[in-house]
C-alpha positions in Angstrom: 77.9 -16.1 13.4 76.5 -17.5 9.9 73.6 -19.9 9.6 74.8 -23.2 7.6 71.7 -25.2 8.2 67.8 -24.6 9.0 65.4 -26.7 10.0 62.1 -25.7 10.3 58.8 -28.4 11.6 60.7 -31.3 9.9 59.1 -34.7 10.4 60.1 -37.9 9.1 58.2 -41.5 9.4 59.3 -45.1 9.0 56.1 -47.3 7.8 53.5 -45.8 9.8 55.9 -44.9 12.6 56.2 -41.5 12.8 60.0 -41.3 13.9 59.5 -37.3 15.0 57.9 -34.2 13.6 58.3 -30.4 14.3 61.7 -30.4 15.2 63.1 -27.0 14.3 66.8 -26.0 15.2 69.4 -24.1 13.2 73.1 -24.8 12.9 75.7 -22.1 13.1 79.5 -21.8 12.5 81.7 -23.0 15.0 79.2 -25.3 16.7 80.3 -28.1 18.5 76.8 -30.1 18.6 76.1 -33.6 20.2 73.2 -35.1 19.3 72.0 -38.0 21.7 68.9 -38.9 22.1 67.1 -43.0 23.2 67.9 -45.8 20.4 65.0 -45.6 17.6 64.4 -42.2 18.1 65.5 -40.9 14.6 69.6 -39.9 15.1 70.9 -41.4 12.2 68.0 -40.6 10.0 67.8 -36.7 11.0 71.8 -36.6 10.3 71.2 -38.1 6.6 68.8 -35.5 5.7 71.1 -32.9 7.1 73.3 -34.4 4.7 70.8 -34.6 1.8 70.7 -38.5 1.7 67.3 -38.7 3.2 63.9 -37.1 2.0 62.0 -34.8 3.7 58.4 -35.8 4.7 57.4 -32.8 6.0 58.6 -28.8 7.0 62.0 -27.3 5.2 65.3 -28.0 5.8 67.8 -25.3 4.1 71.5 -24.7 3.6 73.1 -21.7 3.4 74.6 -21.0 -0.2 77.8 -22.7 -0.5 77.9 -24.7 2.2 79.7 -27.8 2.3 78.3 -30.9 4.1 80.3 -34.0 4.7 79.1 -37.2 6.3 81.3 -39.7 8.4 78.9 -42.8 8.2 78.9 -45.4 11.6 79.7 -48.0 9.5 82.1 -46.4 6.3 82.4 -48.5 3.0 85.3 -48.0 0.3 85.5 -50.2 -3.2 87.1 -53.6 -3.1 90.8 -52.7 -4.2 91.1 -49.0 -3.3 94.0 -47.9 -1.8 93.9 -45.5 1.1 95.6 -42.4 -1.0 93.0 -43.1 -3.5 90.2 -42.9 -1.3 91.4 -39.7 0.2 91.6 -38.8 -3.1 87.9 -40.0 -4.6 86.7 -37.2 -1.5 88.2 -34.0 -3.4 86.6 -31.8 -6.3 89.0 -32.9 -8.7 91.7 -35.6 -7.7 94.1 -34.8 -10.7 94.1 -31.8 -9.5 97.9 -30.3 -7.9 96.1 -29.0 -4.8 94.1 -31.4 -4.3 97.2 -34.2 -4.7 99.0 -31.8 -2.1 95.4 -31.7 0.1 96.0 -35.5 0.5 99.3 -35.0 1.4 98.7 -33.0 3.9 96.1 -35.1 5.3 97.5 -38.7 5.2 100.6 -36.9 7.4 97.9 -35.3 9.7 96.4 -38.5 10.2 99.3 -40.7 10.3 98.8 -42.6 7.4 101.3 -42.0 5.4 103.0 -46.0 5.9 99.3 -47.0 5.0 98.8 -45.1 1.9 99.5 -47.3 -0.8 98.0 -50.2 0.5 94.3 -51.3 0.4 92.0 -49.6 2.9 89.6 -53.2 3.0 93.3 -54.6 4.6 93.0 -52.5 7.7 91.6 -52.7 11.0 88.3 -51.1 12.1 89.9 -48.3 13.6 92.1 -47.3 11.0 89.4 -47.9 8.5 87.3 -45.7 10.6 89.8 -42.8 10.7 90.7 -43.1 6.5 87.3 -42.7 6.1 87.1 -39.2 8.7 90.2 -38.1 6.6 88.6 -39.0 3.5 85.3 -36.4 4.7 88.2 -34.1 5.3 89.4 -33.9 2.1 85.9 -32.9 0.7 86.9 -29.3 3.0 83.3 -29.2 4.8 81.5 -26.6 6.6 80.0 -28.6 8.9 81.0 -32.0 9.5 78.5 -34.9 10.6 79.7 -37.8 12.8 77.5 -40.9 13.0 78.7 -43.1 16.6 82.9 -41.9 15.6 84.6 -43.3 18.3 82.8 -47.4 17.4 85.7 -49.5 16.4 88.7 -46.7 17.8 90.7 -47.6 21.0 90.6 -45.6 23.9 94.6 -43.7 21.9 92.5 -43.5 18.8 89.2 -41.8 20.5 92.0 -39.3 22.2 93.6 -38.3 19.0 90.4 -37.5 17.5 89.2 -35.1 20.4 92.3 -33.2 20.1 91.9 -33.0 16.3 87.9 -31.8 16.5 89.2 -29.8 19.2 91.5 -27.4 16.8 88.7 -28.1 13.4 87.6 -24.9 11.8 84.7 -26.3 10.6 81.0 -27.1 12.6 80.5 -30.5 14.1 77.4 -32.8 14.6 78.3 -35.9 16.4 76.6 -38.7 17.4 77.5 -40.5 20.5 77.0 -42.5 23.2 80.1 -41.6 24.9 80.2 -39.2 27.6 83.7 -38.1 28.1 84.1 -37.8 24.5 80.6 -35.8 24.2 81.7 -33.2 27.3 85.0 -32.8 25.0 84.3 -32.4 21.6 80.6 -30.3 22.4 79.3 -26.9 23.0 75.8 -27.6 22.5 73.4 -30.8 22.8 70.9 -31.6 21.1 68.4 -34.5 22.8 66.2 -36.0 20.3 63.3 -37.5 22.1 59.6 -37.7 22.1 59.4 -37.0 25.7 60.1 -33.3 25.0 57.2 -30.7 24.0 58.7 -30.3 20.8 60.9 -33.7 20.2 63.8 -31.8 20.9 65.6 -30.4 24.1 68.1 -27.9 22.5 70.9 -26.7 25.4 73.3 -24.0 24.6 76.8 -25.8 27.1 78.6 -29.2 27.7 77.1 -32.2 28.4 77.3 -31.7 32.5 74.8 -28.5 31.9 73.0 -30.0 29.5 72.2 -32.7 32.4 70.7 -30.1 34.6 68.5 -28.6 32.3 66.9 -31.9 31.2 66.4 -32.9 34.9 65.1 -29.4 35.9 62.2 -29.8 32.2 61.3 -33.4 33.6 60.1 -32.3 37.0 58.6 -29.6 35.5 56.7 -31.7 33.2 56.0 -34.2 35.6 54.7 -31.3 38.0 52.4 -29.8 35.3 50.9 -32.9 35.2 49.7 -33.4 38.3 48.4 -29.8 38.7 46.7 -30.3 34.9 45.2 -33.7 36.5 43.8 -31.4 39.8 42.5 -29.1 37.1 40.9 -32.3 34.8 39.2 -33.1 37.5 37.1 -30.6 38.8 36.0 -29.6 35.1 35.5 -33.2 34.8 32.8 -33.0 38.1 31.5 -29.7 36.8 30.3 -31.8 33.4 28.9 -34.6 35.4 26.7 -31.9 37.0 24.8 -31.7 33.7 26.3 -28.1 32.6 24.4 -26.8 29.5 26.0 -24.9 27.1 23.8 -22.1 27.2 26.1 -19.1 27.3 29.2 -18.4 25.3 31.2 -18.5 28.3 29.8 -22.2 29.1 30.9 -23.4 26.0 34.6 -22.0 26.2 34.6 -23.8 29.7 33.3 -27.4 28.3 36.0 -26.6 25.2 38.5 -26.0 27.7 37.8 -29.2 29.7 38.4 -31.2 25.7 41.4 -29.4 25.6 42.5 -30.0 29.1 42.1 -33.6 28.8 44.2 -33.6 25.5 46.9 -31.8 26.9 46.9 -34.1 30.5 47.2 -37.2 27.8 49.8 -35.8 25.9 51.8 -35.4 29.2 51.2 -38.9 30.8 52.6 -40.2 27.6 55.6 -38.1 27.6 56.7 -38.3 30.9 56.1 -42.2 30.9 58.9 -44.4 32.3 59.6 -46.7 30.4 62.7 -48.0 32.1 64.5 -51.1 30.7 65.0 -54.3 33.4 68.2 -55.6 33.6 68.5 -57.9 36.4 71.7 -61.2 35.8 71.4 -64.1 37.8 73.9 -65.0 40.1 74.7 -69.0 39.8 73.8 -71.0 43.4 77.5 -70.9 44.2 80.0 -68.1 44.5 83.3 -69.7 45.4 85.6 -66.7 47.6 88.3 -67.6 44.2 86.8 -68.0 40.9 90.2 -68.0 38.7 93.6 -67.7 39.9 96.2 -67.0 36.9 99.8 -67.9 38.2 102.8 -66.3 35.9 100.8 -66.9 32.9 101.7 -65.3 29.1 101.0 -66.0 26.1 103.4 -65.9 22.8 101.8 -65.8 19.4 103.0 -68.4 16.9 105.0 -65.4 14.8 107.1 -64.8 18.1 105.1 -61.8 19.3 104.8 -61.7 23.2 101.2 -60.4 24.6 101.4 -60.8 28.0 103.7 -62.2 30.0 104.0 -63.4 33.9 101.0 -62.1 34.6 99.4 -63.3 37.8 95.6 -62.0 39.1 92.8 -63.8 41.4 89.1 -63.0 40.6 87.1 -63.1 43.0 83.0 -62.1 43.7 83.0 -58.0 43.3 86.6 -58.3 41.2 85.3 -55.4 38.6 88.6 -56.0 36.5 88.5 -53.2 33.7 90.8 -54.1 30.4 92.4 -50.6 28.5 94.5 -51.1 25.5 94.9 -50.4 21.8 93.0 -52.8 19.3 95.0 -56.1 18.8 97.0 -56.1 21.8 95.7 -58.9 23.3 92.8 -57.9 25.8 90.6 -60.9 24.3 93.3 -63.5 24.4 93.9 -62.4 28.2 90.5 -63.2 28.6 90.1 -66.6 26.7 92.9 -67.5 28.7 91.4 -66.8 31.9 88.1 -68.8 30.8 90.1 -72.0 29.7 88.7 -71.1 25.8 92.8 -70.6 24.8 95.6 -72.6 26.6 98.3 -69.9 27.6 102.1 -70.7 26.2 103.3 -70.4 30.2 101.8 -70.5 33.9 98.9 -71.9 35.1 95.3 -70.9 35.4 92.9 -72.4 37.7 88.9 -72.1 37.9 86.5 -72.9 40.4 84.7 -76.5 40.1 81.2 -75.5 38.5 81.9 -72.2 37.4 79.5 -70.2 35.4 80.4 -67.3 32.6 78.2 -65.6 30.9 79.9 -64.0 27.9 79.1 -61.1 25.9 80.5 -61.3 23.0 82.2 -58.3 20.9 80.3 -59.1 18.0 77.1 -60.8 19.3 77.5 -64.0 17.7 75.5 -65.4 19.8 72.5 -64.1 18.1 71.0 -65.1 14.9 70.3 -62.5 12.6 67.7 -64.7 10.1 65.9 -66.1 13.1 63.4 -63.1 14.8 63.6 -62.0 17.9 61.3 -64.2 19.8 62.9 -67.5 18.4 66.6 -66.0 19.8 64.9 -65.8 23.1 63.4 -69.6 23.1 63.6 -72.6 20.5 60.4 -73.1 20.8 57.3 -72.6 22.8 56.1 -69.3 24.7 57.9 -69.4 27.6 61.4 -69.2 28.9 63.1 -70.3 32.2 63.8 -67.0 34.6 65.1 -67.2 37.7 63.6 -71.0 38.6 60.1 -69.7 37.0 58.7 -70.2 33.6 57.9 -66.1 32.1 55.5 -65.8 29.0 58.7 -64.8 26.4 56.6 -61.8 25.0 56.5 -60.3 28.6 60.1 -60.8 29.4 60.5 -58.9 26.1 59.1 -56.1 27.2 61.6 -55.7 29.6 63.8 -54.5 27.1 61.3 -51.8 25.6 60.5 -54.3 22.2 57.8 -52.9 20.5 55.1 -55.9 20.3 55.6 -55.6 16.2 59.2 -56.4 16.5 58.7 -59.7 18.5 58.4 -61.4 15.2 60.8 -59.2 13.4 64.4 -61.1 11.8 67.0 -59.7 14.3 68.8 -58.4 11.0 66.3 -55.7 10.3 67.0 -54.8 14.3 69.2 -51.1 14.8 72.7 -52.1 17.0 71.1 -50.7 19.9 68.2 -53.3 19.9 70.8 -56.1 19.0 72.5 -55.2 22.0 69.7 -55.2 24.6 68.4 -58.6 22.6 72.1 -59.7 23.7 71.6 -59.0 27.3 68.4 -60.2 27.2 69.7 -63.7 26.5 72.7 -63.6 29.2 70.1 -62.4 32.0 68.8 -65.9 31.3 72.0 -68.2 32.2 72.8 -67.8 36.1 76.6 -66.7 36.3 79.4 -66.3 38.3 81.3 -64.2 35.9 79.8 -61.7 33.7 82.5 -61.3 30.5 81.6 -57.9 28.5 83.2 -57.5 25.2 82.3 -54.2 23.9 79.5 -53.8 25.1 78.7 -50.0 25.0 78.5 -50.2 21.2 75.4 -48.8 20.4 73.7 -48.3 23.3 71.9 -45.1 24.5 73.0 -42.9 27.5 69.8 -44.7 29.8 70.9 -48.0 29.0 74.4 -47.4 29.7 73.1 -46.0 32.8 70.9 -48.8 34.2 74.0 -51.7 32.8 76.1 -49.3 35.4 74.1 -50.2 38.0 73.2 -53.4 37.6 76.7 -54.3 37.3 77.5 -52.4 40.5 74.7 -54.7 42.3 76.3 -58.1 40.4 77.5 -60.0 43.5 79.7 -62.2 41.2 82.6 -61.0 39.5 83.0 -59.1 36.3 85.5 -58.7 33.4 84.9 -55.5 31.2 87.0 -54.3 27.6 85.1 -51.2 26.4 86.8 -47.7 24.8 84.0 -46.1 26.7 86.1 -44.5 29.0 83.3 -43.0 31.5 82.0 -46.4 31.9 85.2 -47.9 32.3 85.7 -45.7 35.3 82.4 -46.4 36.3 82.1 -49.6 36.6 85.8 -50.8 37.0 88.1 -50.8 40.4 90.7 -52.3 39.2 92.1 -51.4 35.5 94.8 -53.3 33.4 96.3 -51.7 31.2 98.6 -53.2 28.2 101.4 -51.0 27.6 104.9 -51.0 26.1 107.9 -50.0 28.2 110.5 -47.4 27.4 111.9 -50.1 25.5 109.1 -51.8 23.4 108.6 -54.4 25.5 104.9 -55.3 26.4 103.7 -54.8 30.3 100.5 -55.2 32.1 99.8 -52.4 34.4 97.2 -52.2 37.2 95.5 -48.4 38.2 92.7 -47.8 40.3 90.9 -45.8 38.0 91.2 -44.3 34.1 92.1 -40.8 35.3 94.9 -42.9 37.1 96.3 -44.2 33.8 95.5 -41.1 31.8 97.8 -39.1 34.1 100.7 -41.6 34.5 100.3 -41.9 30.2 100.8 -38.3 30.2 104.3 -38.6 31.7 105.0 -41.6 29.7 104.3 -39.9 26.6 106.8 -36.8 27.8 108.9 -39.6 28.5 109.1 -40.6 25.6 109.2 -38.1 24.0 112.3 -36.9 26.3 113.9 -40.5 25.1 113.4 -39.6 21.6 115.5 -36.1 21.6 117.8 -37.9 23.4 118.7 -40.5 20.9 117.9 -38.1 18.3 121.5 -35.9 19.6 123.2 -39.3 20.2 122.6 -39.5 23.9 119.6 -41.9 24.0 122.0 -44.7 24.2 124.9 -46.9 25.7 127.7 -48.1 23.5 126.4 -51.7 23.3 123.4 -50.0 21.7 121.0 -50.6 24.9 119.5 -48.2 26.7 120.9 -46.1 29.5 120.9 -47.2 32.7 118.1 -45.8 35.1 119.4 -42.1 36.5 119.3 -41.9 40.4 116.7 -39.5 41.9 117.4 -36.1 41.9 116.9 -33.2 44.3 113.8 -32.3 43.4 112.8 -35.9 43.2 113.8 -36.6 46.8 111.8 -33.5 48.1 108.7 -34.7 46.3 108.9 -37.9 47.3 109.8 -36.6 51.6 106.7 -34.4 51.0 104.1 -36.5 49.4 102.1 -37.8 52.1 101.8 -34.7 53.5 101.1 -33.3 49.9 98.4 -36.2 49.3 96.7 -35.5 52.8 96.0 -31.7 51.3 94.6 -32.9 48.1 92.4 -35.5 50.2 91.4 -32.7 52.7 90.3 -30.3 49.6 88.4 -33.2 48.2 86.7 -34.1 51.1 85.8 -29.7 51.4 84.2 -29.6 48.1 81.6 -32.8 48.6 80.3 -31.0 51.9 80.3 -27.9 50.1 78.4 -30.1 47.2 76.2 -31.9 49.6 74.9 -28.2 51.1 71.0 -27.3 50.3 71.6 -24.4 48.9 74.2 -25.4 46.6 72.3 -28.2 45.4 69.7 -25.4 44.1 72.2 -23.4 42.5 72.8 -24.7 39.1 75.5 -22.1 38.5 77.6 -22.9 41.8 76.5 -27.1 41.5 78.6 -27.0 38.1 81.3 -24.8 39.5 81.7 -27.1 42.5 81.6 -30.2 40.3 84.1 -28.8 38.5 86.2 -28.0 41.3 85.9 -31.6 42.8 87.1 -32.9 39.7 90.2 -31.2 39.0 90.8 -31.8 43.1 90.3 -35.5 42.2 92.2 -35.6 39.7 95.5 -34.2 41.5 94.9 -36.5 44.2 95.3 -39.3 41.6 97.9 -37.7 40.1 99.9 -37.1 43.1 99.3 -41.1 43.9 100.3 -41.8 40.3 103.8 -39.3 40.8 104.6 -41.2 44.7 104.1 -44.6 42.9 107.0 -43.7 40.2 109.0 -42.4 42.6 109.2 -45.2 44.6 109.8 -47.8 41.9 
């Protein structure tokens, strides 16, 4: 396989922060690379010199001759009044060119843009905006293709359709994210930018679920090297105190030794350093048993469309109520309805006397950008109220890893991921019943979005979640609602236990409708009053699955329940090899047993 990129000690710094230094790494065709890595540790920048936007302050970065880098930026900008086909066409060599003009084409069909083309790319919604701006990288015909956070602004459809299009690319990949699923998909090697590493980099040649092993397995090892190096420290350190003289050569190596030894136990204790952010929200004094209670409520926009309709649901403490739909079809409506912040056009709603939301907003508006970071924690003063007692501000800010230089920092000059934790920072200090999360895996790193899971698992209030992060939808959800369309356009609100529920019923909706689609397409698809066909009555094979299924489901259950003992076993715990076999097992297991609920629940409709 050819080399399209080299890297070799590079080292970059940001003021007199030294954002890393000796990273070396090459990049090779057909790669499939995710780079993660903690917020402020460099990702953005080292994917800008990769694409020659950023300088070099130290080592060599090289590209193979001929290579063609292109860039998809986390946050894409076009001129004022171009249209889509003419951005797509500012990305090619030459775009008067006939194959370039025929390139486009090509593309704006590939991408589904074709009813889009000719009209002005500022005029479309983050997610399309998002995915003229991948085509337009497209159309520059890279080598190797860098992705800065791809899947921010895309719905859960749009974050699919771009896995199964990376999935079948020809070129290299570099991708940036912060979402699991769509890292174990689209990767076949990570790369974990972080200081904690020996050389600021953990390079793993897999998916993301190996790449997990072999980062727990360096940190023990790290973490156990420095407690033999302290054993060590500490007898040379007695041996000094003894009054040692350096009189033979082999004295002096041994004091040497003991100056290098102490360097070596110092750079350890700062690398394997917790430093673990504190998320704790408040529950408010009282947690009525119903918190809102939505009776046959929807909501009809005032051009006639229809969001939701007759929707009823009761939230209650340890409701985890997760929201899944494309962008615009209402998810943030549903919720302003349930909060009383939007009247719905029918039903009722009804909330607890007293209750308390804390809301976290899609796009942070809560914050101030000009004010600085302190000053969008309190008004005034040093100290803020925290669970009934008064905190020094600067301390409480530590609990969300701020350097003390950014206390007095504009919240402007702060990366997404910092804005975020400054966010939760400010809900953790209103007590709540309900936690509302708008987004709010945008920009967060892997740890955090680890630590929100569990904090949100220990919430004993109730919480409402819309994310595209699919992983921690599943997560942190037990009960999903879905906003979907019938088989004849008309909107419905669907409930699944979990994602890989819905992503397995979707699947036969989409053959559905595709089946529908032939169908009309021959002249069958529909009655002669132009509606569609009546429902068909269940057919052999129908009946036997449905006779069979609890005995069918029972089976799946009894193989899931096999492979977690065989999980839970010592010795399989210590085999890496047969731990990601048996994880991988379990979750195709899982996934039928889902599946098979999701086939007995169509049935029986």
């Amino acid at each position: 396989m050819g080399i399209l990129l080299s890297c070799h000690e590079l080292e970059k710094h940001f003021a007199t922060r030294t954002l890393f230094r000796g990273l070396t790494f090459a990049i090779e065709d057909g790669d499939r690379i995710g780079l993660i890595g903690p917020n402020g540790a460099g990702k953005s920048t080292l994917m800008r010199m990769m694409a020659g936007q950023s300088s070099v302050d130290g080592g060599k970065l090289s590209t193979s001759r001929g290579t063609r880098i292109a860039l998809l930026e986390q946050s894409p900008t076009f001129d004022d009044t171009i249209t889509v086909r003419e951005a797509l066409l500012a990305g090619t060599e030459d775009p008067y060119d006939y194959e370039s003009i025929m390139l486009v084409e090509e593309i704006l069909s590939k991408f589904d843009l074709v009813e889009k083309a000719d009209g002005p790319v500022n005029d479309l919604s983050g997610g399309w905006k998002k995915r003229t701006a991948l085509a337009r990288e497209i159309c520059r015909k890279p080598d190797l293709l860098l992705l800065d956070e791809p899947t921010n602004h895309l719905d859960v459809e749009g974050i699919r359709w771009l896995e199964n299009y990376l999935a079948e690319a020809k070129f290299a990949t570099v991708t940036i994210t912060h979402d699991r699923l769509f890292l174990q998909r689209v990767s076949n090697r990570i790369f974990d930018l972080d200081p904690r590493y020996p050389d600021g980099l953990l390079v793993v040649k897999g998916e993301y679920v190996e790449y997990l092993t072999v980062r727990d397995e360096l940190i023990r090892s790290q973490e156990r090297r420095e407690v033999v190096l302290k054993n060590t420290l500490r007898r040379e350190t007695e041996w000094l105190r003894r009054g040692a003289k350096a009189r033979t050569t082999k004295q002096t190596a041994r004091i040497t030794r003991a100056g290098d030894l102490k360097n070596e136990v110092g750079d350890l204790e700062e690398r394997n350093a917790k430093k673990r952010l504190q998320i704790d929200f408040q529950e408010a004094q009282r947690n009525p048993h119903k918190l809102i209670s939505a009776e046959e409520i929807s909501k009809t926009l005032p051009n006639g469309k229809t969001l939701f309709s007759d929707f009823s649901f009761i939230v209650t403490p340890k409701t985890r109520l997760g929201l899944l739909g494309p962008n615009g079809c209402g998810k943030s409506t549903l919720i302003k309805c349930l909060l009383g912040l939007e009247e719905a056009t029918t039903g009722k709603v009804k909330r607890a006397e007293k209750i308390d939301i804390a809301y976290f907003e899609q796009h942070r508006d809560t914050i101030d950008p000009k004010k600085t970071v302190l000053r969008n924690i309190v008004d005034e003063g040093d100290y803020v109220d925290f669970r009934g007692q008064y905190v020094f501000a600067r301390s409480y800010l530590d609990r969300f890893l701020f350097r003390t230089e950014q206390h007095d920092m504009p919240v402007e000059k702060l990366s997404g991921g910092e804005q975020a934790r400054l966010r939760i920072a400010q809900m953790m200090l209103t007590p709540a019943n309900v936690l509302v999360l708008d987004e709010p895996t945008n920009d967060l790193d892997l740890a955090t979005l680890a630590i929100l899971e569990e904090t949100l698992a220990d919430f004993p209030g109730a919480v409402i979640l819309v994310t595209h992060d699919r992983y921690f939808l599943d997560q942190v959800s037990n009960r999903i609602l879905a906003f979907e369309h019938d088989l004849e356009g008309e909107p419905e609100l669907l409930e699944f236990a979990s994602f890989a529920q819905w992503e397995d019923w979707r699947d036969v909706r989409d053959d559905e409708r595709k089946a529908l689609a032939k169908k009309i397409a021959k002249g069958g698809g529909a009655d002669a009053n132009g509606g569609p066909k009546p429902k068909k009555k269940l057919t052999f094979k129908d009946k036997h699955d449905l006779e069979n299924m609890e005995a069918n489901i029972a089976q799946a259950e009894a193989a899931v329940s096999d492979l977690q003992g065989e999980l839970a076993k010592p010795e399989n715990l210590a085999n890496a090899k047969k731990l990601t076999e048996l994880s991988t097992k379990l979750e195709a297991a899982q996934a039928r047993v889902e599946a098979l609920y999701a086939r007995w629940s169509e049935l029986e409709t």
